[in-house]
MARGU-967279 format. One record per atom (N, C-alpha, C): x, y, z; atom name; residue in one letter. Coordinates in pm, 1 decimal. Example, Ala and Ser with C-alpha at 12.3 -4.5 7.8 and 13.67 -1.06 7.14 Angstrom:
2
<east=1319.0, north=-569.0, up=780.0, at=N, aa=a>
<east=1230.0, north=-450.0, up=780.0, at=CA, aa=a>
<east=1320.0, north=-330.0, up=780.0, at=C, aa=a>
<east=1285.0, north=-225.0, up=708.0, at=N, aa=s>
<east=1367.0, north=-106.0, up=714.0, at=CA, aa=s>
<east=1290.0, north=3.0, up=787.0, at=C, aa=s>
REM end
This chain:
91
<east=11951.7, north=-11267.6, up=13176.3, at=N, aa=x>
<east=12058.1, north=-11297.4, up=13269.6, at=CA, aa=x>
<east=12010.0, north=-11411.4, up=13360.5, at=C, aa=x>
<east=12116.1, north=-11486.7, up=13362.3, at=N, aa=x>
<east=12037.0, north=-11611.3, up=13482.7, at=CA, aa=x>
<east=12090.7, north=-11589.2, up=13603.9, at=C, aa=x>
<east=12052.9, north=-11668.5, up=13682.0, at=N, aa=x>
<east=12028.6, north=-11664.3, up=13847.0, at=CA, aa=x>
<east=12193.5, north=-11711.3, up=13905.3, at=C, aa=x>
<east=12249.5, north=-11757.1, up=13826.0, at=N, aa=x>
<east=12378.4, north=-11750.1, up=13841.2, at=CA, aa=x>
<east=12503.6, north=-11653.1, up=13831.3, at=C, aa=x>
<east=12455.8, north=-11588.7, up=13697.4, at=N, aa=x>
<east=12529.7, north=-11419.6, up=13636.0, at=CA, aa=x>
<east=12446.0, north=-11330.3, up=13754.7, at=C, aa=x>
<east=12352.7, north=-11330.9, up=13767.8, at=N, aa=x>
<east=12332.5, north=-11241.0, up=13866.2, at=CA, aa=x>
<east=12340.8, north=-11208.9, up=14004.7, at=C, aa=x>
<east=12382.4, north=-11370.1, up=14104.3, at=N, aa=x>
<east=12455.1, north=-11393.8, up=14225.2, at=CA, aa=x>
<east=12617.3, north=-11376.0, up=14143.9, at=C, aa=x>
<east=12685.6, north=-11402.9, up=14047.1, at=N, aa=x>
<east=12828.2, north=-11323.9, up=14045.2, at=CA, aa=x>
<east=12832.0, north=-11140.2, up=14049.5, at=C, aa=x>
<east=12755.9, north=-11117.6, up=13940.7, at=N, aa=x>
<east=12782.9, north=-10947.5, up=13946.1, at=CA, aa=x>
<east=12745.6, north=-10872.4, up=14054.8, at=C, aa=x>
<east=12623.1, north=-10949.3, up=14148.3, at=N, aa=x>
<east=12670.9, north=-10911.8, up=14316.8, at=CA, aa=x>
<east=12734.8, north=-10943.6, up=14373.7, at=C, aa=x>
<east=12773.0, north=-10992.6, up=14395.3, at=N, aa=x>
<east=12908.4, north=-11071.6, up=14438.1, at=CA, aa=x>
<east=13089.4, north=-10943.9, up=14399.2, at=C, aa=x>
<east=13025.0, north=-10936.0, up=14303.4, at=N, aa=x>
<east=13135.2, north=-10891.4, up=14202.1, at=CA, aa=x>
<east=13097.7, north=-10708.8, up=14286.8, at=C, aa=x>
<east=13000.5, north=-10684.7, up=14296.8, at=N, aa=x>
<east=12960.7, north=-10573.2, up=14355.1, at=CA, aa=x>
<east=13011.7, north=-10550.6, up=14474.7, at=C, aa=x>
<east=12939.7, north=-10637.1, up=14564.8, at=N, aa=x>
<east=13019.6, north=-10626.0, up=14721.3, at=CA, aa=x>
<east=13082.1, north=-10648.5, up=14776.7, at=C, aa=x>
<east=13213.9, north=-10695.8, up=14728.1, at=N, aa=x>
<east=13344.7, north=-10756.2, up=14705.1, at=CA, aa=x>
<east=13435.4, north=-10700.9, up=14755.0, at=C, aa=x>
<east=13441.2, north=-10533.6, up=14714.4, at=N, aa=x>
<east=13533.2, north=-10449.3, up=14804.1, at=CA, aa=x>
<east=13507.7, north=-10407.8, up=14902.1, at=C, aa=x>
<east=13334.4, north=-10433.1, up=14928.4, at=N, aa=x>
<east=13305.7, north=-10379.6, up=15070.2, at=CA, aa=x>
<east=13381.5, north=-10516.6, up=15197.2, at=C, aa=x>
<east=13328.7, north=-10606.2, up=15157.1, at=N, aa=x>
<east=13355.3, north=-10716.0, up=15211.9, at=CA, aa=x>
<east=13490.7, north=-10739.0, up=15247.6, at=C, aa=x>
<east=13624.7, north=-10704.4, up=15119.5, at=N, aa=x>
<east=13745.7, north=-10731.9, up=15131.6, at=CA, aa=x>
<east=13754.2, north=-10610.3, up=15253.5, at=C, aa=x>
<east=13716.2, north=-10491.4, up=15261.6, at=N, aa=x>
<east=13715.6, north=-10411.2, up=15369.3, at=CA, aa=x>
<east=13672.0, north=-10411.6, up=15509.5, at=C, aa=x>
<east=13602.3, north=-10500.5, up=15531.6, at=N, aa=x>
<east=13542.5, north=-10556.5, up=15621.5, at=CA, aa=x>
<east=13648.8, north=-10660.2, up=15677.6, at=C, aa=x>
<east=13678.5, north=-10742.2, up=15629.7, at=N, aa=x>
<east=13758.4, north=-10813.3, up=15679.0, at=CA, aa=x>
<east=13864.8, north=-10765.8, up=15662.9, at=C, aa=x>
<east=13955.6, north=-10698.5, up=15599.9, at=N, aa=x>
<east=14097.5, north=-10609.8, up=15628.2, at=CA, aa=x>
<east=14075.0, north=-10480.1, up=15752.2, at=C, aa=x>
<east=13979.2, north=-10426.3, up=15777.6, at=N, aa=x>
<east=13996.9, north=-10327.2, up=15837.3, at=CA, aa=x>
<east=14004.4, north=-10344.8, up=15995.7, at=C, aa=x>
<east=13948.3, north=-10415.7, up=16082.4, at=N, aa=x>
<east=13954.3, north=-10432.3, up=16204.3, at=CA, aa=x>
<east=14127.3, north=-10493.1, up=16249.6, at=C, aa=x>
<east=14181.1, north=-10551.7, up=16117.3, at=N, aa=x>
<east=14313.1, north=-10613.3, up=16132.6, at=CA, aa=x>
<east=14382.8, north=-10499.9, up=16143.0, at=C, aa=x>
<east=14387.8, north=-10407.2, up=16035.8, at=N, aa=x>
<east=14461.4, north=-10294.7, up=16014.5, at=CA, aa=x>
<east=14428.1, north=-10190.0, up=16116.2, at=C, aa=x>
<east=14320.7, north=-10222.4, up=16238.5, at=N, aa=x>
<east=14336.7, north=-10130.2, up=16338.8, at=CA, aa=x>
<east=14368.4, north=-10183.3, up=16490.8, at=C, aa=x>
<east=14403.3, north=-10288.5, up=16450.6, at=N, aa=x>
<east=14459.4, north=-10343.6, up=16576.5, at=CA, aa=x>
<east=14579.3, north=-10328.3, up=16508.1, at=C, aa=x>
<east=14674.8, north=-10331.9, up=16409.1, at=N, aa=x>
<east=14825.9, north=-10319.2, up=16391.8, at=CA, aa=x>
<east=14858.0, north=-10140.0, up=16433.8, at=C, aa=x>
<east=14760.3, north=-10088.9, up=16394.2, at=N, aa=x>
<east=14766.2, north=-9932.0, up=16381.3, at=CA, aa=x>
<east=14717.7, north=-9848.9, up=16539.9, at=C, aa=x>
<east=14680.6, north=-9901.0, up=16596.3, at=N, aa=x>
<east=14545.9, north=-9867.3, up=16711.7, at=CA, aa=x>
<east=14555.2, north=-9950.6, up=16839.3, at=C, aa=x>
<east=14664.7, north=-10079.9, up=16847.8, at=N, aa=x>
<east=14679.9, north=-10194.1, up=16968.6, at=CA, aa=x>
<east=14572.4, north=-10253.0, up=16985.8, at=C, aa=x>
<east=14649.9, north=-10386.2, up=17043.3, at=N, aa=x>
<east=14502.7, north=-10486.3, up=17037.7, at=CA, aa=x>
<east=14354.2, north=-10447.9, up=17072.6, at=C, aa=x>
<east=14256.3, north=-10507.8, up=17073.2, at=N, aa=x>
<east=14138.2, north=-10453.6, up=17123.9, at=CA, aa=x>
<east=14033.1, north=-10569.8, up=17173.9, at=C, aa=x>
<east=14030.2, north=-10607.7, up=17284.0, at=N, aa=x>
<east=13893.6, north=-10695.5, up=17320.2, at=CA, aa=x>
<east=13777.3, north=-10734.7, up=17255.1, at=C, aa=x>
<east=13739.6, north=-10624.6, up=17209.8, at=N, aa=x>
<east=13609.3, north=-10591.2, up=17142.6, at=CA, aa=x>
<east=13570.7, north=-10717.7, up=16992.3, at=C, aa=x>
<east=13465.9, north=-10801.8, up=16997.1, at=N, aa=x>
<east=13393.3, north=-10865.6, up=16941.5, at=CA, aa=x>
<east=13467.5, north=-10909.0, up=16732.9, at=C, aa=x>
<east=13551.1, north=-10941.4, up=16667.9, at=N, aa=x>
<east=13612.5, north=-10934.4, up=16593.0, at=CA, aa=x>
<east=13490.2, north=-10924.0, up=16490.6, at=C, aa=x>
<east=13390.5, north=-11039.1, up=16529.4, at=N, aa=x>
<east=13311.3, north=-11099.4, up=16398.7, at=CA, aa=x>
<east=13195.3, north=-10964.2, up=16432.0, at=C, aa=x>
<east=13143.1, north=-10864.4, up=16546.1, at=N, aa=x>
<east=13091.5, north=-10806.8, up=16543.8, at=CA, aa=x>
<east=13103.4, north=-10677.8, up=16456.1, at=C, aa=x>
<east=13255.0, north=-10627.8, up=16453.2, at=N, aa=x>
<east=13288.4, north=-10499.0, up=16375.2, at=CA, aa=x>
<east=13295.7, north=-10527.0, up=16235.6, at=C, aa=x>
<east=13360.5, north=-10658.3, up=16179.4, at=N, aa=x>
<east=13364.0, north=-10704.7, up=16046.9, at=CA, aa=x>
<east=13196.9, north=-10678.2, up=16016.2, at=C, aa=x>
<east=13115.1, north=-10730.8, up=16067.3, at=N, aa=x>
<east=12969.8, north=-10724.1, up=16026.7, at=CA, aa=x>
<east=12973.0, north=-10552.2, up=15990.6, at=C, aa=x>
<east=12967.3, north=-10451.9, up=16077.4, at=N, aa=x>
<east=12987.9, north=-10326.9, up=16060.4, at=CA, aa=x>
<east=13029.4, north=-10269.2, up=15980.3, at=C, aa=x>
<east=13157.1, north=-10281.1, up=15954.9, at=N, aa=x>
<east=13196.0, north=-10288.9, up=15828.3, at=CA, aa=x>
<east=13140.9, north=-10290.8, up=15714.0, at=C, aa=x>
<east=13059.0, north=-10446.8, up=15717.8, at=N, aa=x>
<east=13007.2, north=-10474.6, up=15591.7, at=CA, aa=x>
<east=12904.5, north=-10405.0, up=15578.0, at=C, aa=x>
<east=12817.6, north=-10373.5, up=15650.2, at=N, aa=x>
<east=12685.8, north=-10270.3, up=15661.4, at=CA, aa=x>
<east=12762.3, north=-10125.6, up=15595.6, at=C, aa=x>
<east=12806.9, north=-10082.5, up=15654.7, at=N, aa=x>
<east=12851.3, north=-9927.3, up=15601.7, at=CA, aa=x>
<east=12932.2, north=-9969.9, up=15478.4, at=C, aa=x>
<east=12990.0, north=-10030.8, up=15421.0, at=N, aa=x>
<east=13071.1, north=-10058.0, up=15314.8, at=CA, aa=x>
<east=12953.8, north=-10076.2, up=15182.9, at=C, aa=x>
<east=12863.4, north=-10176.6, up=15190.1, at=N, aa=x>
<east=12789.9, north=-10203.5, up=15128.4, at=CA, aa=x>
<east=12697.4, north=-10103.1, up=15107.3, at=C, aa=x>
<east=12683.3, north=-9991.1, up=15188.7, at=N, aa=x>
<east=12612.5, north=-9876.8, up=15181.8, at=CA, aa=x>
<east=12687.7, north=-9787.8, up=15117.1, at=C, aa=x>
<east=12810.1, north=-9738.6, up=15127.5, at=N, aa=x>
<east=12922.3, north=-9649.3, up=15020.2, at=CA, aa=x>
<east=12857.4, north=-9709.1, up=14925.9, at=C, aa=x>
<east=12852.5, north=-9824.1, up=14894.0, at=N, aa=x>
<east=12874.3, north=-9875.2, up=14710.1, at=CA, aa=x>
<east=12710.7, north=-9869.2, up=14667.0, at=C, aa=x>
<east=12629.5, north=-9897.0, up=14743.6, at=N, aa=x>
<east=12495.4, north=-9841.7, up=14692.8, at=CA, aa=x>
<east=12443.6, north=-9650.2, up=14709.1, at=C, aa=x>
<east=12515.0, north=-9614.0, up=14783.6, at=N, aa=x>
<east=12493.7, north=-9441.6, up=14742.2, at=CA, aa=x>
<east=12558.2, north=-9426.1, up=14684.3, at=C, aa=x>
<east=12687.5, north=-9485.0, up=14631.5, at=N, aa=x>
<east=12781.2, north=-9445.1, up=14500.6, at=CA, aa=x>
<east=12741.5, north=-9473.0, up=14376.6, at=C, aa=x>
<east=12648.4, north=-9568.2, up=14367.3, at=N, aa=x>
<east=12595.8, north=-9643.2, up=14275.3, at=CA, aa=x>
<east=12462.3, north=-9515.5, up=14241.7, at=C, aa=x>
<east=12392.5, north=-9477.6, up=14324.6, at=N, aa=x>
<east=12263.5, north=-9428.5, up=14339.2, at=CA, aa=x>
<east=12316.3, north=-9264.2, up=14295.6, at=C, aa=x>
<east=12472.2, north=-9235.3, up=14368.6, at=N, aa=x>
<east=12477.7, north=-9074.2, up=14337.7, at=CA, aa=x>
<east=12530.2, north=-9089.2, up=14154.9, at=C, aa=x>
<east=12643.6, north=-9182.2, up=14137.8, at=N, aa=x>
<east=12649.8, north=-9173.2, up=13993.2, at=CA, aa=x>
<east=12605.2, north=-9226.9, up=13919.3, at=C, aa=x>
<east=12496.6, north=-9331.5, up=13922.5, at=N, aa=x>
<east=12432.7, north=-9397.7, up=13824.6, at=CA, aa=x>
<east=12520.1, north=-9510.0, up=13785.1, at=C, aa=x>
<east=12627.1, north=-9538.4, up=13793.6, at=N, aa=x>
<east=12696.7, north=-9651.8, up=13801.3, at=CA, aa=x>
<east=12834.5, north=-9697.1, up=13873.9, at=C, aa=x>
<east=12869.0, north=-9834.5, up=13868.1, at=N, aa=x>
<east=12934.7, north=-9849.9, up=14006.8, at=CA, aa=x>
<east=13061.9, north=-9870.0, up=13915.6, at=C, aa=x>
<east=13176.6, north=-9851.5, up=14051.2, at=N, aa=x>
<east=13303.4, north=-9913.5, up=14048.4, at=CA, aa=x>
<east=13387.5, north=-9738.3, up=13988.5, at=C, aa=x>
<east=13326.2, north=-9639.3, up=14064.5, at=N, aa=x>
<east=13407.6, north=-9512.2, up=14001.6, at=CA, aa=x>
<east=13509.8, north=-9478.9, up=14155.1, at=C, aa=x>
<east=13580.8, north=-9402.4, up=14088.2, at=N, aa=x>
<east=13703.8, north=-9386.5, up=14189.1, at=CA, aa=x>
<east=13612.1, north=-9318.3, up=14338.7, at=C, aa=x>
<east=13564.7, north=-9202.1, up=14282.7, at=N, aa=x>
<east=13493.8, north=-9169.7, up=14405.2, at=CA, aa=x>
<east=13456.9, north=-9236.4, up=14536.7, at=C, aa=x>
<east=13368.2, north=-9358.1, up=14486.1, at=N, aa=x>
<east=13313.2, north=-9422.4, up=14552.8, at=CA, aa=x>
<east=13397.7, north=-9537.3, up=14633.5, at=C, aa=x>
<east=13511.0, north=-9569.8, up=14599.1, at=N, aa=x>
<east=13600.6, north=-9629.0, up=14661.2, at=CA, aa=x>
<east=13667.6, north=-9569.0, up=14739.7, at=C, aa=x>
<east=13723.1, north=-9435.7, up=14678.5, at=N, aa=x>
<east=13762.5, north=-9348.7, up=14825.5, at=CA, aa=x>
<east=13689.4, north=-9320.9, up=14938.7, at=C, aa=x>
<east=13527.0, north=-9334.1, up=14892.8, at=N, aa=x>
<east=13472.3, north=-9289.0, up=15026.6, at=CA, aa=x>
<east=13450.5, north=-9426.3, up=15080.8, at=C, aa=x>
<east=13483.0, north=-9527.8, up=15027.2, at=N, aa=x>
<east=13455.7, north=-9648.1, up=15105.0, at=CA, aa=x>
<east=13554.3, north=-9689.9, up=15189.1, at=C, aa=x>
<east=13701.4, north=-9636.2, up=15138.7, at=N, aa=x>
<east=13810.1, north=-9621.0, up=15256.3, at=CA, aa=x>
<east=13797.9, north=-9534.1, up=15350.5, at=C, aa=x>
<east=13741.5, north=-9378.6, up=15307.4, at=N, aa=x>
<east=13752.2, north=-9297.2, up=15419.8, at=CA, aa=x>
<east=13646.2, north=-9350.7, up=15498.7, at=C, aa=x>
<east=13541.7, north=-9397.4, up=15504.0, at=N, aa=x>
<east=13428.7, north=-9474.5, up=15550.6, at=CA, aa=x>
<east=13451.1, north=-9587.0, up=15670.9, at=C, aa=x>
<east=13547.6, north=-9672.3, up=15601.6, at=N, aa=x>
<east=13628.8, north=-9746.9, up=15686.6, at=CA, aa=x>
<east=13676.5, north=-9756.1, up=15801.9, at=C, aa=x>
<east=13789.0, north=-9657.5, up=15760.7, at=N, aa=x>
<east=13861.4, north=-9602.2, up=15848.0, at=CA, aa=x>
<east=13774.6, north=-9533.3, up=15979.0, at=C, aa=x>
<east=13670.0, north=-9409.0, up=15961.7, at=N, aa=x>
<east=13667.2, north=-9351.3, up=16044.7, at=CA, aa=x>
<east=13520.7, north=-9489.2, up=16143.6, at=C, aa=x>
<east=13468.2, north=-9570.4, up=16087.4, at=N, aa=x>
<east=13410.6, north=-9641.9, up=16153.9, at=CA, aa=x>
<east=13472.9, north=-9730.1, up=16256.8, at=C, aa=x>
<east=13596.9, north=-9801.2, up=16204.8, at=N, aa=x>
<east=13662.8, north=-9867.1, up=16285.6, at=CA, aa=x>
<east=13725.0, north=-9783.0, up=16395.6, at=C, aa=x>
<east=13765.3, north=-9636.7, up=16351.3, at=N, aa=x>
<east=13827.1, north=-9511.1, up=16451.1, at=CA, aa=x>
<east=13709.0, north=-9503.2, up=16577.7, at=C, aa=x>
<east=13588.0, north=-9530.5, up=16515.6, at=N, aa=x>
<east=13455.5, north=-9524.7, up=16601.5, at=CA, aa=x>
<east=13486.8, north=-9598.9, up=16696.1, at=C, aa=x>
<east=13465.5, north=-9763.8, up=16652.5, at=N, aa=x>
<east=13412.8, north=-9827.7, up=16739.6, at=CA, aa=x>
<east=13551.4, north=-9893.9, up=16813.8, at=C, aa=x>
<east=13631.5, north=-9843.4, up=16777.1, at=N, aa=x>
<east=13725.0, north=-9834.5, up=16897.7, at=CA, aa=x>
<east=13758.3, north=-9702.4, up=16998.0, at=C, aa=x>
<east=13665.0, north=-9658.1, up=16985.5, at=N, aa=x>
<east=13666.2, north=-9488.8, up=17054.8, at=CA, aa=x>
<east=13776.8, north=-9447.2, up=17075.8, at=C, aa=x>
<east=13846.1, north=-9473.4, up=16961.8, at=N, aa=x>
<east=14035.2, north=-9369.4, up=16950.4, at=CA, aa=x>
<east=14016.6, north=-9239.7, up=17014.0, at=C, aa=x>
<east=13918.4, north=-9141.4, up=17002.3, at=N, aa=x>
<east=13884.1, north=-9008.7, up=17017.8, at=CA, aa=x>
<east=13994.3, north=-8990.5, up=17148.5, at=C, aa=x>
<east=13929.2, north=-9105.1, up=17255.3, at=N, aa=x>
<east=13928.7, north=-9096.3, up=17386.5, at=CA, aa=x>
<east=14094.2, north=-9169.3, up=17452.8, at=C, aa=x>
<east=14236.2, north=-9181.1, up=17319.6, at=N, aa=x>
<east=14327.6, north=-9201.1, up=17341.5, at=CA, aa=x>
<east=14327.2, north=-9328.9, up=17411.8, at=C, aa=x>
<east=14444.0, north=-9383.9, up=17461.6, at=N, aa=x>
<east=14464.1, north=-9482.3, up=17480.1, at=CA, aa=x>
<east=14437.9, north=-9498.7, up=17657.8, at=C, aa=x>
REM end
């Protein structure tokens, strides 16, 4: 495999974490009202915990891209961005 096939199939790997990363802070300011808080800081966040779903999904089933692991990369999502906007604590 060359050094090219192998920057795509990562690529190709962290792709949904990433598309999640950047969709999710949007989808909680439409869902959740605007928020002050740092845009490019939570996207990073995102990508950290996203990219982590897909390597313990990878690590619990031995290979990637199974439904499982995408659901927990939404439920993952979700409750991070629920975090770091401390919804808990209402509006």
């Amino acid at each position: 495999m060359t050094l090219g096939l192998l920057l795509l199939h990562l690529l190709g790997f962290v792709m949904p974490a990433l598309a999640m990363a950047v969709f999710m802070p949007w989808a909680g300011r439409w869902v959740l009202g605007s928020d002050s808080k740092n845009l490019r800081r939570r996207m990073g966040v995102h990508a950290l915990m996203g990219v982590g779903v897909l390597l313990g999904g990878l690590w619990l089933h031995g290979q990637d891209g199974k439904m499982s692991t995408y659901i927990a990369l939404v439920l993952v999502s979700a409750t991070v961005e629920w975090g770091l906007r401390r919804a808990w604590k209402g509006r």
